[in-house]
BATI-193592 format. One line per field, with one value per residue (C-alpha): residue in three letters; x, y, z. Coordinates in steps of 0.5 Angstrom, whole numbers. Example, Ala and Ser with C-alpha at 12.3 -4.5 7.8 and 13.67 -1.06 7.14 Angstrom:
<nodes>
rest (ala,ser) $
c1 (25,27) $
c2 (-9,-2) $
c3 (16,14) $
</nodes>
This chain:
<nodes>
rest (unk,unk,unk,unk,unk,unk,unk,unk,unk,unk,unk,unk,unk,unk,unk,unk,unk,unk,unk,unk,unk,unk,unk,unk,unk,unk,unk,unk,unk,unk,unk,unk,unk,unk,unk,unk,unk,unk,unk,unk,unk,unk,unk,unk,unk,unk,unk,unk,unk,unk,unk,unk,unk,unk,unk,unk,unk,unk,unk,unk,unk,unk,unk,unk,unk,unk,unk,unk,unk,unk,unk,unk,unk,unk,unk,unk,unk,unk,unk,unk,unk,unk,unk,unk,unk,unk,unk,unk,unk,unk,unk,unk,unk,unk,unk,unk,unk,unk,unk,unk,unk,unk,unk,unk,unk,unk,unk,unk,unk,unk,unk,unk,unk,unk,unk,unk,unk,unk,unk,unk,unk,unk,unk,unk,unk,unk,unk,unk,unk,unk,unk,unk,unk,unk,unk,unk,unk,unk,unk,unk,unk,unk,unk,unk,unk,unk,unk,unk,unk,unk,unk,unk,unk,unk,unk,unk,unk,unk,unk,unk,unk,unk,unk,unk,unk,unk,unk,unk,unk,unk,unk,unk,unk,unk,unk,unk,unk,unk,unk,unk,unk,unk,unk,unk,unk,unk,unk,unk,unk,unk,unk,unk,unk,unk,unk,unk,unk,unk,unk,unk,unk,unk,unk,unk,unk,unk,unk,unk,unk,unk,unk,unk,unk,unk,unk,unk,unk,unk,unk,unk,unk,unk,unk,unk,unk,unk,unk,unk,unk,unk,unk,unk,unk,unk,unk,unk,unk,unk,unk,unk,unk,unk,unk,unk,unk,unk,unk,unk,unk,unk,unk,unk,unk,unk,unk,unk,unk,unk,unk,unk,unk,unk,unk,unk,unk,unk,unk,unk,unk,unk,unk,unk,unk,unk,unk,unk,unk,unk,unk,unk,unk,unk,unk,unk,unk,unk,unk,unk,unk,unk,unk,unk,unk,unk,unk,unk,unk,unk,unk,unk,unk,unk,unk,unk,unk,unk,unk,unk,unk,unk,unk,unk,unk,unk,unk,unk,unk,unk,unk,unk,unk,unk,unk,unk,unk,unk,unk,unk,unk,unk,unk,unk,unk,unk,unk,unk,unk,unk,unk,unk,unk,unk,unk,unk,unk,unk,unk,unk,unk,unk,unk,unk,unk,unk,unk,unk,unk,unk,unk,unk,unk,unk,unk,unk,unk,unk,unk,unk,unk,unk,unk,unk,unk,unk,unk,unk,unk,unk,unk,unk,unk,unk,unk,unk,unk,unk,unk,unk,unk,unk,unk,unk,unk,unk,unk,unk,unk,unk,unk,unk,unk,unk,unk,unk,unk,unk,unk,unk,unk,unk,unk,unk,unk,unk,unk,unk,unk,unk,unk,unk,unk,unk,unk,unk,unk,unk,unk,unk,unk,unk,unk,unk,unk,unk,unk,unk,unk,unk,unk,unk,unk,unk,unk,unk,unk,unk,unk,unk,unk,unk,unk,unk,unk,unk,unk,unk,unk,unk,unk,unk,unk,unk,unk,unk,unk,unk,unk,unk,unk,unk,unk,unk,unk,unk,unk,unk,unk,unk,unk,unk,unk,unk,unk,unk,unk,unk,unk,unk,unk,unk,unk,unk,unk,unk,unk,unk,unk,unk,unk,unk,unk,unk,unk,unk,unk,unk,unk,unk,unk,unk,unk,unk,unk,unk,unk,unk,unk,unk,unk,unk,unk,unk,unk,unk,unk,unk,unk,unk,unk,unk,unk,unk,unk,unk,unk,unk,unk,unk,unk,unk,unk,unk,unk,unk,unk,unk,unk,unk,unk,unk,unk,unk,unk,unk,unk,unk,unk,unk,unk,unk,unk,unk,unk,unk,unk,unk,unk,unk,unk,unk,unk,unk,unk,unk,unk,unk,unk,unk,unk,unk,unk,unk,unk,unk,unk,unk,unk,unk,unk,unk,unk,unk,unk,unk,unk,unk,unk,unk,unk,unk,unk,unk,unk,unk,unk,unk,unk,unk,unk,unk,unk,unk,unk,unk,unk,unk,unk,unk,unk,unk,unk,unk,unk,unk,unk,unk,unk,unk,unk,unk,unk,unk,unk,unk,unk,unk,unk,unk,unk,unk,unk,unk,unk,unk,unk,unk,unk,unk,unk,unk,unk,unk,unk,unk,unk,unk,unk,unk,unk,unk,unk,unk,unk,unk,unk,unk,unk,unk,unk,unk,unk,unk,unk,unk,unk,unk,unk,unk,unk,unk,unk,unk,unk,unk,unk,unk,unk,unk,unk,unk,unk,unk,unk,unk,unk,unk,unk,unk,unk,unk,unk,unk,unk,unk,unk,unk,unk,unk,unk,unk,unk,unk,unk,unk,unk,unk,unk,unk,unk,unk,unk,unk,unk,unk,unk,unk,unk,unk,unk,unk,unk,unk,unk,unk,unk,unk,unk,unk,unk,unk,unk,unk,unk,unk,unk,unk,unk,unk,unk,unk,unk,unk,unk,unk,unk,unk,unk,unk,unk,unk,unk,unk,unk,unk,unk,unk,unk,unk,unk,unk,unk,unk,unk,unk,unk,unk,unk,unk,unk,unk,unk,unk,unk,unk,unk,unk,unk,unk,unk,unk,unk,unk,unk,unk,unk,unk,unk,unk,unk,unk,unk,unk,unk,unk,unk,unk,unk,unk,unk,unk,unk,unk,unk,unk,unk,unk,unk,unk,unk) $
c1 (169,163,158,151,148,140,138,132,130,129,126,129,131,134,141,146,153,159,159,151,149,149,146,145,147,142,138,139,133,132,138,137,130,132,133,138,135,138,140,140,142,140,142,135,138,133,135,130,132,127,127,123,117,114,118,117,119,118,121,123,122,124,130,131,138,139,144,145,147,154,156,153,156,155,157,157,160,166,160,153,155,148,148,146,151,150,153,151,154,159,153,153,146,145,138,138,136,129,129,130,135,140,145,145,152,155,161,163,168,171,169,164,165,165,169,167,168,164,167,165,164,170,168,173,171,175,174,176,183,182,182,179,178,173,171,164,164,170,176,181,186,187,191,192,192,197,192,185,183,178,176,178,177,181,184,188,194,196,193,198,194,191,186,185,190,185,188,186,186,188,188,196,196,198,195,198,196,196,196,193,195,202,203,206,208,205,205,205,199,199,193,188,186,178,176,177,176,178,179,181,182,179,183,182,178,171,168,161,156,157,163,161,156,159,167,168,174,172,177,184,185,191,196,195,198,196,194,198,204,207,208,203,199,194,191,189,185,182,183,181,184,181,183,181,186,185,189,191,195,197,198,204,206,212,211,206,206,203,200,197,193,189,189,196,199,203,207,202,196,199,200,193,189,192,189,183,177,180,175,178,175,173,174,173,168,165,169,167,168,163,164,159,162,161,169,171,174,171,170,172,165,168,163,165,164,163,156,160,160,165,166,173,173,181,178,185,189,193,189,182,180,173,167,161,160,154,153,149,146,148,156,156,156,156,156,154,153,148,141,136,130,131,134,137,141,146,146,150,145,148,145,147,148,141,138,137,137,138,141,143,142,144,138,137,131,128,127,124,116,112,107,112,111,118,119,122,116,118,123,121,123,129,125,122,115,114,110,113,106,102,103,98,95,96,102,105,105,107,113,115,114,119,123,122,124,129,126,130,132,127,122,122,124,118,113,116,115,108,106,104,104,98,98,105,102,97,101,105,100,97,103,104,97,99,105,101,96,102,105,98,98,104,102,97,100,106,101,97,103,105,98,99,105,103,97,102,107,104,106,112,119,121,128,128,132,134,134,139,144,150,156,161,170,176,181,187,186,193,193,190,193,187,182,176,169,164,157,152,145,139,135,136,141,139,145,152,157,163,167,174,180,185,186,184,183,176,177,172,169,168,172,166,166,170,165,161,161,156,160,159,161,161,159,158,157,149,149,152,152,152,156,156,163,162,169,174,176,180,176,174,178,174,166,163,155,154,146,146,140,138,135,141,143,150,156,163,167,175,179,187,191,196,202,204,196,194,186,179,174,167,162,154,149,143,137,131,124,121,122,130,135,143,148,155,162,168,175,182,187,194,200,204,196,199,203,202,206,211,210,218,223,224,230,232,231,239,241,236,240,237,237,237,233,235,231,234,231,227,221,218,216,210,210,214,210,204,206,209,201,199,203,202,196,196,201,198,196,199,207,209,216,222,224,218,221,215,217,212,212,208,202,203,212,214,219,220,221,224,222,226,225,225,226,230,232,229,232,228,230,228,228,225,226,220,218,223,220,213,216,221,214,210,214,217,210,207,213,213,206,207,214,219,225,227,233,234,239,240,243,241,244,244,243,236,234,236,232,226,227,227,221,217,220,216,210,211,214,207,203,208,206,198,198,202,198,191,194,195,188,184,190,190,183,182,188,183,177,181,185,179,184,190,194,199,200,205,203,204,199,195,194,192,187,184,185,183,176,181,187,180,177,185,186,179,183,190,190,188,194,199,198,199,206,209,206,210,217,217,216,223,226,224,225,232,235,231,235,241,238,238,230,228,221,223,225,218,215,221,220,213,214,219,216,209,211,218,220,225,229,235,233,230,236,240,235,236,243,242,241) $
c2 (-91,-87,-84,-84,-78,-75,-68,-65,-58,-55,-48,-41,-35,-28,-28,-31,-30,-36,-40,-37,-44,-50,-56,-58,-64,-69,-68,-73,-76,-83,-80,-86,-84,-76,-72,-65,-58,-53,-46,-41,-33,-29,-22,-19,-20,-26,-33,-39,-46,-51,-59,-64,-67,-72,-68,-62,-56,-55,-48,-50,-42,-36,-29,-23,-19,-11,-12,-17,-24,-25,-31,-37,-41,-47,-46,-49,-55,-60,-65,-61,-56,-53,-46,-42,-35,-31,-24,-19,-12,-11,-15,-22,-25,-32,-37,-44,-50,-48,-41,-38,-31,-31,-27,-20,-18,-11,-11,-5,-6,-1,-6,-12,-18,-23,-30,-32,-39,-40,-45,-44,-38,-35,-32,-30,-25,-23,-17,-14,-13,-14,-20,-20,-25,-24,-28,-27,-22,-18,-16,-21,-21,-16,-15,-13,-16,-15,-17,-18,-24,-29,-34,-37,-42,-45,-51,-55,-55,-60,-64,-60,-54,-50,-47,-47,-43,-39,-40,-34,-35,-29,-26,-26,-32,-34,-38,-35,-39,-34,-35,-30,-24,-25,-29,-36,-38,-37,-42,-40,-43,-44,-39,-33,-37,-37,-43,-47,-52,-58,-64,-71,-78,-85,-86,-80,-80,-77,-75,-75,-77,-68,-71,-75,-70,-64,-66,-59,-60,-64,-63,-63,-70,-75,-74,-80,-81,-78,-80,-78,-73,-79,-75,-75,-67,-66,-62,-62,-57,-56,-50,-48,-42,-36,-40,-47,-51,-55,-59,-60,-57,-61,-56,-57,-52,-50,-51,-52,-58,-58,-65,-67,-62,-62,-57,-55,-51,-57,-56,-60,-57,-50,-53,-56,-50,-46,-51,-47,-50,-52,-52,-48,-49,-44,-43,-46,-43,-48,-53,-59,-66,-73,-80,-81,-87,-91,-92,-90,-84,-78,-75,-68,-64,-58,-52,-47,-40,-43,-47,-54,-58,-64,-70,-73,-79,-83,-90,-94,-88,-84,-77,-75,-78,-75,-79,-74,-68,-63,-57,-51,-46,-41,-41,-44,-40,-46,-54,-58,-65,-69,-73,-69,-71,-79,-82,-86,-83,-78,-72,-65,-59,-53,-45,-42,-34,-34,-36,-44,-49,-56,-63,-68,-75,-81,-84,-88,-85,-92,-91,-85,-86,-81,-80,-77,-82,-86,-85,-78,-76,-80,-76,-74,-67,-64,-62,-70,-68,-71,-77,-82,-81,-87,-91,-90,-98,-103,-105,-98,-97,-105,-102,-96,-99,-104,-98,-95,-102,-103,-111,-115,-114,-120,-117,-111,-113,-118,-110,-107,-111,-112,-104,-104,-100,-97,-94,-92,-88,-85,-83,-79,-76,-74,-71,-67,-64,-60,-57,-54,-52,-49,-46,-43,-39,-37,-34,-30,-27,-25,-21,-18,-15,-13,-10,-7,-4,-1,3,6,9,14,13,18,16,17,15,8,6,0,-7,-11,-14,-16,-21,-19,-21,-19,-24,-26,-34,-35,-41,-37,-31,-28,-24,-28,-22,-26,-23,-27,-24,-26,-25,-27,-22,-19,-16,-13,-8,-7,0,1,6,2,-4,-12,-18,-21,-28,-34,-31,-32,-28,-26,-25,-18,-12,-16,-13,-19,-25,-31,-32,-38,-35,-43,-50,-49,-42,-36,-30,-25,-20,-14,-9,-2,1,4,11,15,15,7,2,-4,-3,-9,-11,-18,-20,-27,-32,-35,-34,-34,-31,-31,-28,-30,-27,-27,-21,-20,-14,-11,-10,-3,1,2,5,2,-3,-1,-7,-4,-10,-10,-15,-18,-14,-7,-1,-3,-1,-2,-1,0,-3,-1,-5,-2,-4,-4,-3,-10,-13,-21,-20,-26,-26,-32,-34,-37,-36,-42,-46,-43,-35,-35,-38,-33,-26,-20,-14,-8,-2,3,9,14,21,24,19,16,8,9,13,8,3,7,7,-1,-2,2,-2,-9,-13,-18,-11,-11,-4,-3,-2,-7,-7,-2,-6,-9,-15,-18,-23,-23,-28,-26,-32,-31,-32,-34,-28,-26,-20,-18,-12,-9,-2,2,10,14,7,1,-4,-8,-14,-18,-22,-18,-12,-8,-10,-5,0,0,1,7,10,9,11,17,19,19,22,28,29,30,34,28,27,21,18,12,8,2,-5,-8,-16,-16,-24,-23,-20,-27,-30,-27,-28,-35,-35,-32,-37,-43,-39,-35,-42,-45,-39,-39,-48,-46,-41,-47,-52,-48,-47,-53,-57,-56,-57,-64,-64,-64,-70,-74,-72,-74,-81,-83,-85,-82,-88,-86,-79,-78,-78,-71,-69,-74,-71,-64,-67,-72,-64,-60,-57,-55,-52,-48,-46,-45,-40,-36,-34,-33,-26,-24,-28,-26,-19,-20,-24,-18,-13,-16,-17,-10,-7,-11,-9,-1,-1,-4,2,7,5,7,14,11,12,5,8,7,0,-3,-3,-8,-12,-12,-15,-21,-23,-24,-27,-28,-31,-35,-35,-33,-27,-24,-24,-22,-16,-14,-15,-9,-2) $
c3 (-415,-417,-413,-415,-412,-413,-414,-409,-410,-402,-402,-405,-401,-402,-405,-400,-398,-398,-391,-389,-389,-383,-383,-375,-371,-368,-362,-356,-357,-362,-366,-370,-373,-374,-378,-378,-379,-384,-382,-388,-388,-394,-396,-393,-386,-386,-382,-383,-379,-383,-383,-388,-387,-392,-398,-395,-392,-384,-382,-375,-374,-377,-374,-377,-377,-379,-384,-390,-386,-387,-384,-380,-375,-370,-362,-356,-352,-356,-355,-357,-362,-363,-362,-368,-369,-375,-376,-380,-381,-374,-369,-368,-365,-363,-363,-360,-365,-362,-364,-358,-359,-352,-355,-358,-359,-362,-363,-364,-370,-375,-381,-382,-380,-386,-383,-377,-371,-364,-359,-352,-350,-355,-361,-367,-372,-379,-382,-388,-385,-377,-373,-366,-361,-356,-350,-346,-350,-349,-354,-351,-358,-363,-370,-376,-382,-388,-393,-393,-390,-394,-388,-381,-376,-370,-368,-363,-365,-360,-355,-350,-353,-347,-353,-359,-364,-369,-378,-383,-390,-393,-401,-400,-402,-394,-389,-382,-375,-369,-361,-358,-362,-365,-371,-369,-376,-383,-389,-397,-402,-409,-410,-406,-400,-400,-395,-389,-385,-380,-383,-381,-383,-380,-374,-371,-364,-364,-358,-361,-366,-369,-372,-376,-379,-379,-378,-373,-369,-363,-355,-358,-361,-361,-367,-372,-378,-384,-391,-396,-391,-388,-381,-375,-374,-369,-373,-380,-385,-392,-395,-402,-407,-412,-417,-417,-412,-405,-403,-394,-389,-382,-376,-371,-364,-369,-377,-382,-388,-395,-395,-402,-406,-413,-419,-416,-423,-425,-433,-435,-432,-435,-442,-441,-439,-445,-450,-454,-451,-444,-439,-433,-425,-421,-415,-410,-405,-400,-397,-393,-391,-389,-390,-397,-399,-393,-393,-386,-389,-390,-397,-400,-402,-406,-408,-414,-416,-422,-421,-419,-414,-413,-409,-408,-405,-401,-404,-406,-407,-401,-405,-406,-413,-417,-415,-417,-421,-422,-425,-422,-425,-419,-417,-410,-404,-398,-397,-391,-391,-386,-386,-388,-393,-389,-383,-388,-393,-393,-398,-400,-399,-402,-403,-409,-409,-412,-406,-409,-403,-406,-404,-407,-403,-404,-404,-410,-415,-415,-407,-407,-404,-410,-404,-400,-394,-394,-386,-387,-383,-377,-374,-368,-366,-362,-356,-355,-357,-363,-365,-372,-377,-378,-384,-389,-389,-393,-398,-396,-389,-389,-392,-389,-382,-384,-386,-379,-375,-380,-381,-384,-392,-394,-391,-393,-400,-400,-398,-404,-409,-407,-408,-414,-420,-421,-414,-415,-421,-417,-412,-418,-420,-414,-413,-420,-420,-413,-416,-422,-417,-413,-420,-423,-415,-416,-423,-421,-415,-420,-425,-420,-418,-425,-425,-419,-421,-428,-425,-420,-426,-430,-438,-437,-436,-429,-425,-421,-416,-418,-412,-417,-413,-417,-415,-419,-420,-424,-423,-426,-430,-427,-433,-438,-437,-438,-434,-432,-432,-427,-426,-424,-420,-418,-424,-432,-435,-442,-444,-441,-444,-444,-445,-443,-446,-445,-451,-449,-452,-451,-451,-453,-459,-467,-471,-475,-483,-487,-485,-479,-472,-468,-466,-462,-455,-450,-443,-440,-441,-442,-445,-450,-452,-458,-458,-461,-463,-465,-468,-463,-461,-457,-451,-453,-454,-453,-453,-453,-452,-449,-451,-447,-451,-446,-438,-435,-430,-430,-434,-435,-439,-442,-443,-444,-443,-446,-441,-441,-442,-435,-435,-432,-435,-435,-435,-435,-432,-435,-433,-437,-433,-434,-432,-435,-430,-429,-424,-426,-424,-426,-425,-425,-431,-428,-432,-430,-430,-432,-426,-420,-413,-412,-405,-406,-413,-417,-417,-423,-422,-420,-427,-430,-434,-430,-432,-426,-425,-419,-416,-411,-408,-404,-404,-397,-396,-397,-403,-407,-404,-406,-414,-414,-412,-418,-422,-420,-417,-411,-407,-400,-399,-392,-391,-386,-386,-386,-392,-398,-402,-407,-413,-419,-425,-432,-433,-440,-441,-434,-433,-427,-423,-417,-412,-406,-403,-398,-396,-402,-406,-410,-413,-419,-422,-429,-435,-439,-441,-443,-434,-432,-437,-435,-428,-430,-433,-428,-423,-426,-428,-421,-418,-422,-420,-414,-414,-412,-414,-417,-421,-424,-427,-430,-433,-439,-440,-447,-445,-442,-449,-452,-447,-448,-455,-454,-449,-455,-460,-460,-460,-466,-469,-468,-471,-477,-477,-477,-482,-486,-484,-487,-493,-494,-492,-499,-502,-499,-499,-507,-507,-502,-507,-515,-511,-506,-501,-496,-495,-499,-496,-491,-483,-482,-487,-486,-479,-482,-485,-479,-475,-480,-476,-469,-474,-478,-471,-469,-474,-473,-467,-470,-472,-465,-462,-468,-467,-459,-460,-465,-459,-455,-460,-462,-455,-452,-459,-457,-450,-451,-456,-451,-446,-450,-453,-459,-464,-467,-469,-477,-476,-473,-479,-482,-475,-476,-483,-481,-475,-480,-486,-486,-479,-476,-470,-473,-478,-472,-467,-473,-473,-465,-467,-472,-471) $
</nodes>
């Protein structure tokens, strides 16, 4: 089933952060003709509770913070959860739905507070690694995390639990549930996890209308039978990942079950995502849950860093469908949902990083009320003391008084259909011509601030400090094994550059023609970019300038390394305005960059031919710890056992790697080859830096050189088969053009000339991807002779020769066989 949603612009603010946005409950009085309020924290520190009156903005009052605001979340009772706590920085204060602040708490924290859940008079905090349980105020629990941690919240595990259990999402790709300060038990997703948060099927029992608005955990609730898991939980969570998952979790007193999940990196979803022009999920930023569609279970809203925002909805199936799908131009930053513009219909409101705050309601266009009278003045305000405003007489106050009374649907149809057209047109004229008064204010202050500005600059350069703030990651496309470079700020960029002294492939491109230097790229589905190449040095292996064309304010770029080269990534971030300013950002290249952290080993790893690197010495646990740290991404900084063990697959092959260590040895274990060698250099050359003895051994499965070779086959084969199948496109052209037809060809050729525009776009790519491919044969062919002493150099250029023009799986393990 479909959902039809409409988009309703609310008001813009500073930047905003993730989960800096509430939507509150209703208040006790005549619940049926309110409307909720909207809570909203931005990174000036500024904290706006506002509602809508006759498609308006009404701030309900206004709070400040010292620090950029954090985090914003709901307190109180299980039964009235309308208390605003917003962190910022190591404080926490809190406002009551009216605006009055009870609450100033310093925490007195070694690092700020970016998750954050209020229950009663408990409080749990996140830092970046710190987790801390405060109760009235007073350190009550305490920990340390292993890995940095995302978001959190707590739950009733069960409805034997005599307070609530608190649930961190953490970037090691781990969920962990704690009681007081230990950890009960932890569970394993496919992904970094980002967000939280409580969930629950119909059947479940709720202690007040807040449920049905906001879904936050009520008392603890009975277990029901849950969709789609098959076992009763008491507690059930959504959680979503760096990479673009969700899925469903269910919580008991000893164990955590995976229920269903959607994005999951299935063999078809991999195969899927490498095909060019595939469109990959960002991921998922914002989490929450309400009844939309009207079915009796709650629907899954899912917001991106990409700028979507989703709805999923259990309609026939025991897991979330799409239903609805938009595009913003801002990556997601939160979702609520709840009664906002009318006491009528539901909508979505969602802030972007820029400050937007929209909705989408599910009020159809057609009924909107161009005058902005259809009832949604008629909220009363939480306090009691307001009045419902008078209709405007006549037809139209005939049709929303009918609204209001909820008179019988004749009688309203029968209201409708006698406003006429010609007052709905005034109406919408009355409305237009105030927003082109609105937007000529807004000019005229823009330029008298332009002009204010210019006669305080002398014509002369001078220094300016720059108030930019920019959004940025570098994280792995574990699907595209690639890099995504994401930058958004809060105004139009005008051009980013590039500059690293290490080798990477820029992705997205069309290859330009011989002795061109400017490229076109795809920064996203709306925008581009044109990207300029100036000729590599020693210094500069990839220096490239993205000009984006349009005023977008974000940029997404795709990057693959090359395994084995370690350095840094500049990215210099310009915006469109005077005077030009820039603020730079700089992302580490590690040696096994391509590498991911396997929560479990494949059932497969066991058949696998491994060979085995071995170190012994003097190195303490922490140094080793430090250099595998340098070597591969997703390694926690901090030791946290007397043994580490960490299990690594490559996103581009799918070779595994297996790392166990502890003071004076480590034992390494992989498939391929060339692994083990980036590892031996990286550790030898961190450990003679450092004066520490190291020796090393190793045990090369001449096996695993083979099946490296057959990993690597069919990609090779099907570069050879494009090449081919370009060649032969203008031959097959001609043939159509003398015989009119291609009905006597064969199938396959006719499927080259159905294609011809793909293969074409394909092979602009090839050469990039041919050249990567032969990197990586050499490299295997180079480090299996220098693992025996043996020199190979002046064999490359014959390998590089029959790995281009020659190929077949035959010949080249023939020509590993030789020396």
């Amino acid at each position: 089933m479909d959902l039809s949603l409409t988009r309703i612009d609310l008001l813009s603010v500073d930047t905003t952060k993730r989960h800096c946005l509430r939507v509150l409950p209703l208040g006790k009085k005549s619940a049926a003709k309110q409307m909720q309020k909207v809570v909203i924290g931005d990174q000036s520190g500024t904290v706006h509770c506002f509602g809508m009156k006759k498609g308006d903005v009404s701030s309900v009052f206004k709070g400040s913070m010292e620090r950029a605001v954090s985090r914003i979340e709901l307190g109180g009772t299980a039964d009235e959860r309308d208390k605003i706590f917003v962190a910022g920085g190591q404080t926490i204060k809190a406002w009551s739905r009216k605006g009055r602040e009870f609450l100033k708490f310093n925490t007195n924290l070694s690092e700020d507070i970016t998750a954050m859940h209020v229950l009663n008079d408990d409080i749990w905090t996140g830092g970046e690694f710190m987790y801390n349980h405060f109760r009235a105020c007073k350190d009550l629990h305490s920990l340390l995390v292993n890995d940095r941690i995302n978001d959190l919240t707590a739950v009733f595990r069960s409805t034997t639990s005599p307070e609530p259990s608190a649930v961190l999402g953490c970037q090691d790709r781990a969920v962990r549930v704690l009681d007081g300060s230990e950890i009960t038990y932890e569970g394993a997703v496919d992904g970094p996890v980002l967000t939280l948060c409580p969930f629950s099927f119909a059947g479940a029992p709720a202690a007040s209308a807040l449920s049905r608005f906001n879904l936050l955990e009520p008392a603890p609730p009975a277990p029901v039978q849950q969709r789609g898991a098959g076992k009763a939980a008491a507690a059930e969570l959504l959680y979503g990942t760096e990479n673009g998952i969700f899925g469903q979790l269910l919580l008991d007193e000893n164990q955590m079950r995976r229920g269903w999940e959607v994005g999951g990196r299935s063999v078809a979803a991999l195969a899927a995502s490498s095909r060019p022009g595939h469109a990959r999920r960002g991921g998922v930023s914002a989490l929450c849950s309400h009844d939309l569609t009207h079915d009796g279970v709650p629907d899954v809203i899912v917001g991106r860093d990409d700028g979507s925002i989703q709805v999923y909805s259990f309609d026939v199936s025991s897991e979330p469908k799409p239903c609805f799908e938009s595009s913003l131009t801002g990556s997601v930053t939160a979702c609520e949902a709840g009664l906002v513009n009318s006491a009528n219909f539901d909508e979505i409101v969602v802030s972007t990083y820029s400050g937007q705050i929209l909705s989408f309601s599910s009020e159809p266009s057609t009924q909107i009320d161009l005058t902005g009278d259809d009832g949604r003045g008629a909220a009363e305000d939480d306090d009691g003391e307001g009045e419902a405003a008078k209709a405007a007489g006549g037809l139209m106050g005939m049709l929303n008084r009918s609204r209001r009374a909820h008179e019988t649907p004749a009688v309203a149809t029968a209201a409708a259909a006698a406003l006429s057209q010609a007052e709905k047109k005034g109406a919408l004229q009355k409305r237009v011509k105030a927003v082109k008064k609105e937007i000529e204010a807004l000019q005229a202050r823009l330029e008298a601030e332009r002009g204010k500005y210019a006669s305080s600059v002398s014509s002369e350069m001078i220094a300016v400090q720059s108030d930019l703030k920019v959004r940025h990651t570098f994280a792995l496309s574990e699907g595209e094994a690639c890099y995504r470079l994401n930058i958004e700020i809060s105004k139009p960029l005008e051009f980013v550059l590039l500059q690293s002294d290490v080798p990477m492939e820029v992705l997205d491109t069309v290859r330009a023609e011989a002795g061109e230097t400017v490229e076109q790229a795809k920064v996203d589905d709306d925008s581009s970019a044109i990207v300029s190449r100036t000729k590599v040095g020693h210094s500069n292996l990839l220096l490239a300038t993205y000009r984006v064309t349009d005023n977008a304010t974000r940029l997404t770029i795709r990057l693959r390394t090359i395994e084995g080269r370690y350095g840094n990534l500049n990215a210099y971030i310009v915006p469109k305005g005077k005077p030009k300013t820039a603020q730079a950002a700089t992302y580490q290249i590690r040696p096994l960059s391509l590498h991911r952290r396997l929560p479990a080993l494949p059932e497969s790893a066991a058949a696998r031919p491994m060979s085995e690197l071995r170190l012994t010495g003097t190195f303490s646990l922490a140094e080793l710890h430090s250099w595998v740290c340098l070597a591969l991404p997703e390694v926690p900084e901090r030791v946290t056992a007397d043994e580490m063990v960490f299990n690594f697959t490559s996103t581009f092959l799918g070779t595994l790697l297996l790392c166990s260590y502890r003071k004076g040895d480590a034992t390494f274990r992989s498939d391929n080859l060339t692994t083990l060698t980036t590892l031996k250099e990286v550790v030898g050359r961190e450990a003679t830096q450092r004066k520490v003895q190291v020796k090393t051994s190793y045990d090369v499965n001449n096996d695993s050189i083979t099946y490296m070779l057959k990993l690597i086959d069919p990609l090779l084969a099907y570069q050879n088969a494009l090449s081919h199948r370009v060649k032969l496109i203008e031959t097959l052209r001609e043939v159509e053009q003398q015989e009119g037809t291609t009905d006597f060809l064969d199938p396959a050729y006719i499927e080259v000339l159905k294609h011809a525009p793909t293969i074409r776009a394909e092979f602009a790519q090839m050469p990039r991807q041919l050249d990567y491919l032969v990197g990586i044969v050499i490299d295997l062919y180079a480090d299996k002779y220098k693992f025996k002493g043996v020199n190979v150099q002046q064999r490359l250029p014959q390998l590089d020769r029959l790995l281009r023009i020659d190929y077949s799986f035959e010949a080249l393990a023939q020509f590993f066989a030789e020396v």
